[in-house]
PLY file of the C-alpha trace (Angstrom):
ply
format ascii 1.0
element vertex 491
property float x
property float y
property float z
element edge 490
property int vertex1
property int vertex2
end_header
-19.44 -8.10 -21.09
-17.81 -6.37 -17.80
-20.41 -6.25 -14.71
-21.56 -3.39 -13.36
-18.30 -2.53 -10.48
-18.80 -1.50 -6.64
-16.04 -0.45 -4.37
-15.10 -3.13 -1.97
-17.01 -3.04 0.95
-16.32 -2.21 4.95
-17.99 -2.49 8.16
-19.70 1.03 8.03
-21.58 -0.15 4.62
-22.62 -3.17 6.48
-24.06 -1.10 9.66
-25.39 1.49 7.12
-26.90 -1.13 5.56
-28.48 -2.43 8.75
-29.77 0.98 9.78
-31.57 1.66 6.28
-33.18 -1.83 6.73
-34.54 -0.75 10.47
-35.68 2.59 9.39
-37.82 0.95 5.98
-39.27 -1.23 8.43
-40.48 1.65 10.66
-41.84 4.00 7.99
-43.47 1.35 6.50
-45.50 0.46 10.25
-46.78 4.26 10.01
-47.57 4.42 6.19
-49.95 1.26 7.50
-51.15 2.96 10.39
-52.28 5.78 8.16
-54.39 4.39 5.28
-56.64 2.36 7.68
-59.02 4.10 6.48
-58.88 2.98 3.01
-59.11 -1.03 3.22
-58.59 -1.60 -0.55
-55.18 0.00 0.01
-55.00 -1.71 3.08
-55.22 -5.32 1.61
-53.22 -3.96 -1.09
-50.43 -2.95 1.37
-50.98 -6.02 3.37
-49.76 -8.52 0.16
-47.27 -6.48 -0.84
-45.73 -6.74 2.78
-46.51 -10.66 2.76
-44.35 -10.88 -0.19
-41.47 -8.87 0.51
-41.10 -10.41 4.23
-42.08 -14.05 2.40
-39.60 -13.96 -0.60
-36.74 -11.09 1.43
-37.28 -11.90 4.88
-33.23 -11.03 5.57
-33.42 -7.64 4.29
-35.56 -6.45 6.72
-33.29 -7.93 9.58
-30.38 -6.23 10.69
-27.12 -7.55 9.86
-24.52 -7.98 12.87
-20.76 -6.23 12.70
-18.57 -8.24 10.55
-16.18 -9.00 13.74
-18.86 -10.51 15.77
-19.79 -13.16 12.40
-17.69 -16.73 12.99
-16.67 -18.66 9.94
-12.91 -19.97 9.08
-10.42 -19.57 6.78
-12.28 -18.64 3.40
-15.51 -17.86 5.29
-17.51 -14.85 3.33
-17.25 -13.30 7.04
-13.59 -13.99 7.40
-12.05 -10.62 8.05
-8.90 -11.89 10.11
-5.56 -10.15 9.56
-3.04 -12.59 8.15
0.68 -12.17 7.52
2.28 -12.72 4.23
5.44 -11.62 3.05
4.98 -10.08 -0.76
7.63 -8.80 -2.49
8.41 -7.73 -6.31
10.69 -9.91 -8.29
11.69 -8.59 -12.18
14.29 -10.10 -14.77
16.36 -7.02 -16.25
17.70 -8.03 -19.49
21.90 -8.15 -20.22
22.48 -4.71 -21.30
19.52 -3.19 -19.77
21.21 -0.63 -17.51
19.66 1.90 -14.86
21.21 4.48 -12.90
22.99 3.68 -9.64
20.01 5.00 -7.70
17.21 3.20 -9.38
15.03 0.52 -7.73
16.77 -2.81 -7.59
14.70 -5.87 -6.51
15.01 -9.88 -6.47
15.64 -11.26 -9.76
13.62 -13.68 -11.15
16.07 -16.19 -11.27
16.55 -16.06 -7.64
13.01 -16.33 -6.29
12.74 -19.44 -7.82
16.19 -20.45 -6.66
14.60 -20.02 -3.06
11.61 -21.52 -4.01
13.12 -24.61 -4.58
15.66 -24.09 -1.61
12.22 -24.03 0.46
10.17 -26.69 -0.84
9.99 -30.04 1.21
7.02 -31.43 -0.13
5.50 -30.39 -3.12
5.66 -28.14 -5.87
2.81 -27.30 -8.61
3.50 -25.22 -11.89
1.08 -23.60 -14.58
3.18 -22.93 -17.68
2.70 -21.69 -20.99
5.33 -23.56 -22.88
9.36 -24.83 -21.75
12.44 -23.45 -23.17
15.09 -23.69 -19.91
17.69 -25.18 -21.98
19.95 -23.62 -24.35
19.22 -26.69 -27.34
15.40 -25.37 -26.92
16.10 -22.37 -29.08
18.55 -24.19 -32.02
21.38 -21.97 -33.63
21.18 -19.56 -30.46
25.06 -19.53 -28.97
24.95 -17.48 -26.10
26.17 -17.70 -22.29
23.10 -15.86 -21.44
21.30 -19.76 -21.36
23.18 -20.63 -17.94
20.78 -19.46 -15.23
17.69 -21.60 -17.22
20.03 -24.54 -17.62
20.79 -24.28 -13.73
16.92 -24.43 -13.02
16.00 -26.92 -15.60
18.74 -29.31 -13.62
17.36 -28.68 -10.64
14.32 -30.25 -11.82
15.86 -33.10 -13.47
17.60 -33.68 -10.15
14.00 -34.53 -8.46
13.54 -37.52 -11.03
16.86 -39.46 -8.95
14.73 -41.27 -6.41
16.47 -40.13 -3.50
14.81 -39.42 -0.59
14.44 -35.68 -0.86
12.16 -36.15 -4.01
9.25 -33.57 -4.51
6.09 -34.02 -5.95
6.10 -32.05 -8.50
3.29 -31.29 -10.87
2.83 -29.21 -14.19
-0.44 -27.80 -16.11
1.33 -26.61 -19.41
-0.81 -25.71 -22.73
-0.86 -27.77 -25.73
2.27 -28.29 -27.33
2.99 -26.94 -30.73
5.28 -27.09 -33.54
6.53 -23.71 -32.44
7.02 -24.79 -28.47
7.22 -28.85 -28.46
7.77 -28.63 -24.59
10.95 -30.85 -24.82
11.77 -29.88 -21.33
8.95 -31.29 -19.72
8.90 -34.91 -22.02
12.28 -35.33 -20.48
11.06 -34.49 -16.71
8.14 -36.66 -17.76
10.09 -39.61 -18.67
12.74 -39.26 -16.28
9.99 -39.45 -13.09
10.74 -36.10 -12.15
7.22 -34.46 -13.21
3.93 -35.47 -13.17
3.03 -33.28 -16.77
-0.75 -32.44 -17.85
-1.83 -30.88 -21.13
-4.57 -28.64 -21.54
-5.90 -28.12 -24.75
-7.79 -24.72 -25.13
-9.23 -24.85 -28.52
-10.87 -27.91 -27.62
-12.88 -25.77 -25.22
-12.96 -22.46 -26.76
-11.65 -23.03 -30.22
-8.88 -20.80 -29.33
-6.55 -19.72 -26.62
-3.65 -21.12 -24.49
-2.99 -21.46 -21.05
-0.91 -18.46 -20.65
-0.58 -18.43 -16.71
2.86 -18.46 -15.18
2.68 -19.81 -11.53
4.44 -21.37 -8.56
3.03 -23.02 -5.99
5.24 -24.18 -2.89
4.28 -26.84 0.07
0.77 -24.82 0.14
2.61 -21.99 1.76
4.49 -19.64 -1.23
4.49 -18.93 -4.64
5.70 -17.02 -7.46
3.34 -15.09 -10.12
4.42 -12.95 -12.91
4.99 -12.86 -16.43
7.91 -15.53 -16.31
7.66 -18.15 -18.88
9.58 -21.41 -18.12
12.70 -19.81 -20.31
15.76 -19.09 -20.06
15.17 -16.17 -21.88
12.91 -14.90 -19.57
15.69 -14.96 -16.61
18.50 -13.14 -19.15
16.92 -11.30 -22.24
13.29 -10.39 -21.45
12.03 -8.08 -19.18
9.78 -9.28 -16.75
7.64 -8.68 -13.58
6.24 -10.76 -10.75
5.84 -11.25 -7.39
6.99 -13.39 -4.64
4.76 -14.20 -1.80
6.25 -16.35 0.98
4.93 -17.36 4.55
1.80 -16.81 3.12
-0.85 -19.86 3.09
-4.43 -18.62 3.19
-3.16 -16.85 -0.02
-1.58 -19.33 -1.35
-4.25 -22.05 -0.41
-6.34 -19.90 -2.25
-4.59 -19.65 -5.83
-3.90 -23.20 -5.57
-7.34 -23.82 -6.66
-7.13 -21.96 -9.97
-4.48 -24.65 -10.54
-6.36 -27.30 -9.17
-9.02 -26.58 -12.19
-6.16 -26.44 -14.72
-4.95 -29.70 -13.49
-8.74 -31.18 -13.77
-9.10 -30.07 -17.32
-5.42 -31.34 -17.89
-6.71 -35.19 -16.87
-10.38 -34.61 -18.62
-11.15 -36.43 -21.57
-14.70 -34.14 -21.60
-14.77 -31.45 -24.17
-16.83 -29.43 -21.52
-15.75 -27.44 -18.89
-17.44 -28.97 -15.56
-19.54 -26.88 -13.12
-17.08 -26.14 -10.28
-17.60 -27.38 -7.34
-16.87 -25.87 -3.71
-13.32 -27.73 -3.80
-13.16 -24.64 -6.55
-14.95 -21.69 -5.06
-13.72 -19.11 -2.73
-14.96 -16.07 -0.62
-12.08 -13.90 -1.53
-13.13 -11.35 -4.22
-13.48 -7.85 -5.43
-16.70 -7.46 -2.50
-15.00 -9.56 -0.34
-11.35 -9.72 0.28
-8.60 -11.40 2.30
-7.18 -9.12 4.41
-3.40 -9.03 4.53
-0.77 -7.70 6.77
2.25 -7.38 3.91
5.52 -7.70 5.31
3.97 -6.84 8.96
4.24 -2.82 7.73
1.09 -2.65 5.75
-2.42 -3.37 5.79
-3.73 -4.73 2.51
-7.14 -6.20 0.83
-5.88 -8.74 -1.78
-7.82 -11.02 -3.72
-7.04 -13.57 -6.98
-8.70 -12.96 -10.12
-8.70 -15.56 -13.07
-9.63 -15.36 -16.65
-11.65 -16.66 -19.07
-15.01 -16.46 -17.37
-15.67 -20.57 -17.67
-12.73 -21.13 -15.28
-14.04 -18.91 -12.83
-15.30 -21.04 -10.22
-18.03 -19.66 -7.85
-17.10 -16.50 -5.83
-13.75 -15.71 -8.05
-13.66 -12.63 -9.27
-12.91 -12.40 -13.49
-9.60 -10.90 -14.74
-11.15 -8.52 -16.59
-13.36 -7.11 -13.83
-10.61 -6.79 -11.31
-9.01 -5.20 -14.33
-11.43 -2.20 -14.90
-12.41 -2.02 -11.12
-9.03 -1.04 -10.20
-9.05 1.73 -13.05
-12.56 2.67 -11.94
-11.53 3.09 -8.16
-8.51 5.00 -9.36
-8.35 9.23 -7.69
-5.49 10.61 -9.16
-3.22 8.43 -11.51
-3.14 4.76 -13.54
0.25 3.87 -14.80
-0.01 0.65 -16.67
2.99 -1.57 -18.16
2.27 -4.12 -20.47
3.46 -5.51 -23.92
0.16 -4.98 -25.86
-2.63 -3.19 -25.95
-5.42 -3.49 -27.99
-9.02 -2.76 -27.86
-9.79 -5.97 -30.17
-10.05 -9.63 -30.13
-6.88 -9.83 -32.51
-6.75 -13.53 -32.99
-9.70 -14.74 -34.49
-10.33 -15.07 -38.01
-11.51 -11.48 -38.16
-10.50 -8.57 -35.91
-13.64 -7.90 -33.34
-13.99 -4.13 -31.47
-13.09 -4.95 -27.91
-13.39 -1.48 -25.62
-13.66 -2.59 -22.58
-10.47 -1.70 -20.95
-10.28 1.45 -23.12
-13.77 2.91 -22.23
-12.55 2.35 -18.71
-9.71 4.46 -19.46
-11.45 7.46 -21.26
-14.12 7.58 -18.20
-11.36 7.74 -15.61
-9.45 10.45 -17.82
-12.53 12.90 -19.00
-14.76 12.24 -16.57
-12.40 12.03 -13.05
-9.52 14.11 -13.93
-7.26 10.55 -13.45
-3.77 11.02 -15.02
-3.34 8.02 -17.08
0.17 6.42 -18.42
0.55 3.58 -20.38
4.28 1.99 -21.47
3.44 0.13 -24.31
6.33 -2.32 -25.40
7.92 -1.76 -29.12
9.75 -4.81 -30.39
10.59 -6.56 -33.90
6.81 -8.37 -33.28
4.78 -5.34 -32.26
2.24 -4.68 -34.90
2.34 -1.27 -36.34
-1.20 -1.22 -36.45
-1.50 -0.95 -32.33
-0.26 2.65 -32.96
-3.78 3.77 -34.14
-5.45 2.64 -31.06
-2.76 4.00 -28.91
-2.61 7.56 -30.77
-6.51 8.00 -30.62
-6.49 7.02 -26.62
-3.47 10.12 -26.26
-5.36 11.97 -28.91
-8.24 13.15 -25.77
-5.23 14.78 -24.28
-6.01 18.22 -23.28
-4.60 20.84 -20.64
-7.99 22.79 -21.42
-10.36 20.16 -20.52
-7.82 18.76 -17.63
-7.80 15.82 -19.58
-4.13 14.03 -19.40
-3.42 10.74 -20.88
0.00 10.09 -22.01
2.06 6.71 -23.94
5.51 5.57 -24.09
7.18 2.93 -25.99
9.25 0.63 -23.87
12.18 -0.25 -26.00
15.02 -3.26 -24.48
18.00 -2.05 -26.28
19.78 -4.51 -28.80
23.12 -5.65 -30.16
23.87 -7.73 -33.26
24.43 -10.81 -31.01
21.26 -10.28 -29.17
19.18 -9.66 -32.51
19.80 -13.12 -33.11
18.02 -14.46 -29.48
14.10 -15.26 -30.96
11.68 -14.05 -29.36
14.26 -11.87 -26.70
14.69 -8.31 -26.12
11.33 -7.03 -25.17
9.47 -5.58 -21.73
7.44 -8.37 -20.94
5.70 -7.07 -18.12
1.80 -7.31 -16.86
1.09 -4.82 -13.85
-1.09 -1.63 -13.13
-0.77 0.41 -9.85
-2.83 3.45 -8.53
-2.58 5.64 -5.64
-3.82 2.98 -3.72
-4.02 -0.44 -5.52
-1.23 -2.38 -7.35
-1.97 -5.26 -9.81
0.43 -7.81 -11.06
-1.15 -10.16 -14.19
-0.24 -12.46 -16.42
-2.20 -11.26 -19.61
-1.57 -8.97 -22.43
-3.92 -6.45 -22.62
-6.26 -7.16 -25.77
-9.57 -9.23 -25.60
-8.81 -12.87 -26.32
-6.83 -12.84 -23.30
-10.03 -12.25 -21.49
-12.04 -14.19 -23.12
-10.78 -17.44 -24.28
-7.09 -18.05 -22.65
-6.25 -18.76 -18.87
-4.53 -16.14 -17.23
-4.62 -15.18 -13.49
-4.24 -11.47 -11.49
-2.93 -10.34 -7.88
-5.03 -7.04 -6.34
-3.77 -5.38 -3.62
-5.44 -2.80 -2.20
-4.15 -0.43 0.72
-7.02 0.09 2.93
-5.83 3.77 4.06
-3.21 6.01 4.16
0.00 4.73 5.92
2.91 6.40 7.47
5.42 3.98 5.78
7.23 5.55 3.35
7.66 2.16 1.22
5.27 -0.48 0.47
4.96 -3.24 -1.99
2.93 -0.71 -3.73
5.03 2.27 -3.84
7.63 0.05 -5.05
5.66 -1.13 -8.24
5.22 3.21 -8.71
8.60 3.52 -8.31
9.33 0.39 -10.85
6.99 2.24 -13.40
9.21 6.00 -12.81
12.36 4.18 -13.28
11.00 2.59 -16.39
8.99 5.82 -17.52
11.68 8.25 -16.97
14.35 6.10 -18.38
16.11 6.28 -22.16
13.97 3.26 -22.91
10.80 4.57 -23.51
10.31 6.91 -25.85
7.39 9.01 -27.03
4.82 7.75 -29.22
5.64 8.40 -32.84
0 1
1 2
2 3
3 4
4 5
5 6
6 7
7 8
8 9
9 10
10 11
11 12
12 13
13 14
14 15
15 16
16 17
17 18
18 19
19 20
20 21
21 22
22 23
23 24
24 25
25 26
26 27
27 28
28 29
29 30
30 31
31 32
32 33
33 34
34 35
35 36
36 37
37 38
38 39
39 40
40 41
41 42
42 43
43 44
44 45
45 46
46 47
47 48
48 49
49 50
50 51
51 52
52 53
53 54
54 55
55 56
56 57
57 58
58 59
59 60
60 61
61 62
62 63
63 64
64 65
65 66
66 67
67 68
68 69
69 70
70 71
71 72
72 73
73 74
74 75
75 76
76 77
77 78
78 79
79 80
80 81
81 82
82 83
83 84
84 85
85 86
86 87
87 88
88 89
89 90
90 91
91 92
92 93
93 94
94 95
95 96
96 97
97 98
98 99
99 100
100 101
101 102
102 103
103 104
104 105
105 106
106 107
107 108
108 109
109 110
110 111
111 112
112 113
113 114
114 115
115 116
116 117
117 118
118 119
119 120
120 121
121 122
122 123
123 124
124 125
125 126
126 127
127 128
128 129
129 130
130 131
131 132
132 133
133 134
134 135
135 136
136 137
137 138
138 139
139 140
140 141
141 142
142 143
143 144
144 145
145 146
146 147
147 148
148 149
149 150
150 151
151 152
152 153
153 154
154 155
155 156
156 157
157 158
158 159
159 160
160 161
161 162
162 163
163 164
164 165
165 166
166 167
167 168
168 169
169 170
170 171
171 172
172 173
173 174
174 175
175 176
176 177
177 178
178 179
179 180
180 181
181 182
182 183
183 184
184 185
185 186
186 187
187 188
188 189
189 190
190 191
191 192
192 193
193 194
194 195
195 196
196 197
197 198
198 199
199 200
200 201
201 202
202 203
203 204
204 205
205 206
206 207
207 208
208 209
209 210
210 211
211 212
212 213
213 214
214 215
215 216
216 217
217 218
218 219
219 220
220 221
221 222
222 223
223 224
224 225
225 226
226 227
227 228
228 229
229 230
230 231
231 232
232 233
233 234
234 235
235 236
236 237
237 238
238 239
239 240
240 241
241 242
242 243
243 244
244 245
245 246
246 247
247 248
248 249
249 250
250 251
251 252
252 253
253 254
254 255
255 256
256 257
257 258
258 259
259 260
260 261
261 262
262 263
263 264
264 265
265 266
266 267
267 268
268 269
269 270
270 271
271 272
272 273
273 274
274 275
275 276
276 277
277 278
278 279
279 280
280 281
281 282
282 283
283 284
284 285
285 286
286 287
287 288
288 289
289 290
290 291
291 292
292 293
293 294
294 295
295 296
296 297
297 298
298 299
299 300
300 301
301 302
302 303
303 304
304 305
305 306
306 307
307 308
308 309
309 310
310 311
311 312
312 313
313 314
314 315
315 316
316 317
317 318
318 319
319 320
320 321
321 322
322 323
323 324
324 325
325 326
326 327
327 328
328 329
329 330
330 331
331 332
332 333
333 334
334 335
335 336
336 337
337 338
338 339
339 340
340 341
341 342
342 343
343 344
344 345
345 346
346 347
347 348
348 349
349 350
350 351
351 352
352 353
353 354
354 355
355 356
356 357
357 358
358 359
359 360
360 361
361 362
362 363
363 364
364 365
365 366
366 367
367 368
368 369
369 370
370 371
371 372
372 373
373 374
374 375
375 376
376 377
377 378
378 379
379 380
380 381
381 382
382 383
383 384
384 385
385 386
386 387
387 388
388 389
389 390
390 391
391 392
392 393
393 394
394 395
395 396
396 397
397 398
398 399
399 400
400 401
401 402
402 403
403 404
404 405
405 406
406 407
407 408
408 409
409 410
410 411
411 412
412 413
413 414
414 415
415 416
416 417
417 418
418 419
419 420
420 421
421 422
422 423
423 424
424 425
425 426
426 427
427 428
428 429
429 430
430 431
431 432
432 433
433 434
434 435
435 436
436 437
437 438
438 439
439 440
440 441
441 442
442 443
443 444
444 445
445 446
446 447
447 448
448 449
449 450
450 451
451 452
452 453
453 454
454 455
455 456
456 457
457 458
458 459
459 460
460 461
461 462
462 463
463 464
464 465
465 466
466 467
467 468
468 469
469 470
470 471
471 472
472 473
473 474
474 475
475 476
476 477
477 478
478 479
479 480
480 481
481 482
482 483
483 484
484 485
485 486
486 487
487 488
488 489
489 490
C-alpha cells in the first residue's frame, strides 16, 4: 500500500522547521515557570521534558541552512547544482506519419548508436528479453529488421579481442519458450557479454524484469520503453530518454543495476538486505538537483519497483507515481499501453486502485484536467474499456470535473499485420505543469508489485523564462500524439 506523500522539500521548510522547534522550546520554559505552584504537575512536566529531550534531543535543536551542511556526492545534504544533458529519444513506427510541424526528436536507434560511439570502457544493460535480429521473429520478411541487425553486430563486434573491447554486461529476465534470448547465448558464447539471468518467480512467484536500461562508462545512459528489438527501433512506438555528461545521475541508477546483477549471480531464493553499496540520498524528500542542458533548473530523482528491490533511501515506482499526480495544479496527461486498476496476472484478478484513486482525487477534488492515451492494439483486452469508461464517466462541466481518454492506434497494413507483437504505442511517461516522468512499466498492479521496473522524475523547481524544456517537450510529444488521427475517442 502507497505511503502517505509530501511535497519535496526546500530550504524555507527546513528554517521553518528550525523556528517552530525554537519557539516550542520557549513556550514550554514559561508553561514551567507558571505551574510552580502545583508540584504534582511540576514533576509531571519535569518527566515528560526528560523524555522528549532524552529520546528527541534533535528536535529541539535548530537545524542549520542546507548550504552551510558538508557531505559529498550522494550526501542527504548534497544540494549542489550539477550539469546533465537530458534529452527525449522516441521510435516512430514505418508509416506513422505527423505533420511537417510536429515535434521531431532523436530516434531510438540513434541514441544508442552514440552510446556505443561514446563508450570506452564499459557498458551495462537491463533487458527484458532479445530479438535484434531478423531470424528472432521466424516467418517475418521485412527490411524493417536492418537498424536491430546493425546494433546486434555492433555487439558481436566486442567479442573479437581487439583492443577496443568493452566490458559489457547484461541483467536479462528468465528466458522463455516465447523469448529464448538467442541473441544474448550467442554474445555469451562468442566473449562479447558477460549475461546474468534473473528469475522473478523464484522470488515473487511471478513477474519479469521488465526494465530497459543503458548504462555508459558511469557517465550516460539511455531509459525508456525500448526492448532489445528490432521491432522496437522500426514498428513500435516508443519513448525514452537520453542523459549524457551526466555522472552523479548516472552513478546513481547504476545501482538499481548493480542489485539486478547481484540477484542475477545469487543462488539464494531471498532477496538480501541492501547494503549502502545499494542505498542513495536521492528521493522524492530529497533530490539531486540538476541543471538540464545548462537552461533549466531541475529536481530529479530514480524510482524503482517492486518494493524488495528498493534499497534504503530509493524512492518506490509507485510512490513517485501517485506523488507526481498528487503535486499536479492544473493538468496530468499520461501515455501508456495499459491501464488497469487490477493485479491482472495472477490466478485471479485482484482490485488494484491505487493509481486510479489518485486520479479521481486530483480530478474532483483539485479541479486537475486529466488525459490519458490508452494504447488499442490486436492484444488489448476489451475488458480495460470498463475501467477506462467509469474513470471518464466522473466527467462533468457542472462539477468542473474533466477527465478525458483516447485510444492510441499505430496504423497497419497487410504486411505489417504479419510483424508479432508490432504496431502498437509502447510508451511509459506522465508530465504535469511542472514535473515530467519517463517509466518503464505498464500501468496495472503487478508491475508494481512483483516485476522490476525503474522511473525518471523531473521536477522544475519554478517558473522559467525558457520557452522549451525537456519538459515542455514531453507536453508537446503528448499534443502531437493527442491531437493526431491516431487516437481516437473512447468507444
Amino acid at each position: 500500500m502507497p505511503q502517505q506523500y509530501k511535497p519535496l522539500h526546500n530550504e524555507e521548510d527546513v528554517e521553518n522547521a528550525a523556528a517552530d522547534a525554537t519557539t516550542t522550546g520557549e513556550n514550554r520554559q514559561q508553561q514551567t515557570q507558571q505551574q510552580e505552584a502545583n508540584p504534582p504537575a511540576v514533576q509531571l512536566l519535569m518527566v515528560s521534558l526528560f523524555m522528549l529531550l532524552f529520546f528527541g534531543s534533535s528536535f529541539f535543536q535548530p537545524r542549520p541552512r542546507l548550504q552551510h551542511l558538508k557531505g559529498g556526492v550522494g550526501s542527504r545534504y548534497d544540494r549542489t547544482k550539477y550539469d546533465c544533458n537530458i534529452q527525449l529519444v522516441e521510435s516512430i513506427p514505418i508509416g506513422l506519419n505527423y505533420s511537417e510541424n510536429s515535434p521531431r526528436f532523436l530516434s531510438t536507434f540513434e541514441a544508442w548508436q552514440q552510446l556505443l560511439d561514446s563508450a570506452k570502457e564499459s557498458l551495462d544493460i537491463a533487458s527484458f528479453y532479445w530479438t535484434l535480429r531478423a531470424e528472432d521473429t521466424p516467418g517475418v520478411n521485412d527490411t524493417s529488421t536492418h537498424q536491430g541487425e546493425e546494433i546486434f553486430k555492433r555487439f558481436m563486434a566486442n567479442g573479437n579481442g581487439g583492443s577496443n573491447r568493452l566490458n559489457i554486461r547484461i541483467a536479462q529476465s528468465e528466458p522463455s519458450s516465447v523469448s529464448p534470448n538467442e541473441d544474448t547465448k550467442l554474445l555469451a558464447s562468442n566473449g562479447a557479454a558477460d549475461v546474468v539471468t534473473l528469475s522473478f518467480p523464484k522470488y515473487f512467484g511471478g513477474g519479469v524484469l521488465h526494465t530497459k536500461l543503458w548504462i555508459v562508462d558511469g557517465q550516460h545512459f539511455y531509459l525508456g520503453s525500448a526492448n532489445m528489438d528490432w521491432r522496437a527501433l522500426t514498428q513500435v512506438k516508443e519513448m525514452g530518454i537520453l542523459a549524457q555528461n551526466c555522472p552523479q545521475l548516472t552513478e546513481d541508477v547504476a545501482k538499481i543495476f548493480k542489485a539486478y546483477w547481484y540477484l542475477g549471480k545469487s543462488t539464494d531464493s531471498n532477496i538480501p538486505r541492501w547494503g549502502n553499496d545499494y542505498s542513495t540520498h536521492f528521493n522524492l524528500d530529497s533530490p539531486m538537483v540538476l541543471s538540464v542542458n545548462k537552461n533549466t533548473t531541475m529536481e530529479g530523482f530514480l524510482s524503482s519497483s517492486p518494493p524488495p528491490l528498493s534499497a534504503s533511501g530509493r524512492t518506490n515506482d509507485l510512490d513517485a507515481i501517485i506523488n507526481t499526480i498528487d503535486s499536479a495544479i492544473t493538468y496530468v496527461n499520461i501515455a501508456v499501453m495499459d491501464y488497469y486498476p487490477l493485479i491482472i496476472y495472477g490466478q485471479h484478478p485482484k482490485y488494484w486502485p491505487y493509481i486510479d484513486d489518485a486520479l479521481r482525487r486530483a480530478a474532483v477534488e483539485r479541479g486537475v484536467a486529466v488525459k490519458l492515451l490508452i494504447s488499442w492494439w490486436k492484444h488489448s483486452n476489451p475488458s480495460e474499456d470498463k475501467y477506462l469508461k467509469s474513470l471518464q464517466d466522473l466527467s462533468s462541466k457542472k462539477d468542473k470535473i474533466d477527465i478525458q481518454i483516447r485510444r492510441f492506434i499505430v496504423p497497419t497494413d497487410a504486411g505489417q499485420e504479419k510483424i508479432p507483437f508490432g504496431r502498437v504505442n509502447h510508451n511509459k511517461y506522465m508530465v504535469t505543469d511542472r514535473v515530467a516522468y519517463i517509466g518503464t512499466s505498464n500501468w496495472s498492479g503487478d508491475y508494481f508489485t512483483d516485476t522490476a521496473g525503474i522511473g525518471l522524475v523531473l521536477r522544475e523547481t519554478h517558473e522559467t523564462e525558457q520557452t522549451q524544456t525537456l519538459r515542455s517537450d514531453l507536453r508537446n510529444v503528448f499534443e502531437r500524439d493527442w491531437n493526431s488521427p491516431y487516437a481516437h475517442e473512447l468507444e
